[in-house]
TORFI-238906 format. One line per field, with one value per residue (C-alpha): residue number from 1; residue in one letter; z, x, y. Coordinates in steps of 0.5 Angstrom, whole numbers, plus 500, padded with zeros to 3 digits. Example, Ala and Ser with C-alpha at 12.3 -4.5 7.8 and 13.67 -1.06 7.14 Angstrom:
<pts>
resi <- c(1;2)
resn <- c(A;S)
up <- c(516;514)
east <- c(525;527)
north <- c(491;498)
</pts>
This chain:
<pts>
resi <- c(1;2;3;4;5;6;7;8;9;10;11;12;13;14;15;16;17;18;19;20;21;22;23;24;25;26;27;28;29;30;31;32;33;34;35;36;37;38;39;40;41;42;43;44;45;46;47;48;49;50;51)
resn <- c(X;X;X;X;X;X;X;X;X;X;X;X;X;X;X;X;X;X;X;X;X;X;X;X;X;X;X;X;X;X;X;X;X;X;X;X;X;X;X;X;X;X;X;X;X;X;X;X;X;X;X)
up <- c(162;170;172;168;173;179;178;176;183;188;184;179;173;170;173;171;164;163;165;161;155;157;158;151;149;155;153;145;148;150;146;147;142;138;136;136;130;126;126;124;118;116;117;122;129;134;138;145;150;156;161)
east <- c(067;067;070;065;060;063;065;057;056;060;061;057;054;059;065;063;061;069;072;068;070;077;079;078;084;087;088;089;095;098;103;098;093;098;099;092;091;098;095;090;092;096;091;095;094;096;103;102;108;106;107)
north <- c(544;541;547;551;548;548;556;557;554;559;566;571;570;575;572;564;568;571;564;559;565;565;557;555;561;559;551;553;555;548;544;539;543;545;538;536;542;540;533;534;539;534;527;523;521;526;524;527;527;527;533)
</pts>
């Protein structure tokens, strides 16, 4: 989201709106993510590893 601010501030309007579309894609990618969903799916808190 900060990112998503400090873009608003140096390029176009389009442009801000392409990114801020395309980081949620991006983070859904991570491994961090996918732990988030399994533990979820399956009702238990998320181990992280840090990396």
């Amino acid at each position: 989201m900060k990112d998503d601010l400090d873009d608003s501030l140096r390029i176009d309007y389009p442009t801000a709106l392409h990114r801020e579309a395309e980081r949620p894609v991006q983070a859904s990618r991570t491994e961090g993510h996918k732990e988030a969903m399994r533990a979820f799916v399956t009702k238990r808190k998320p181990v992280f590893v840090g990396k």
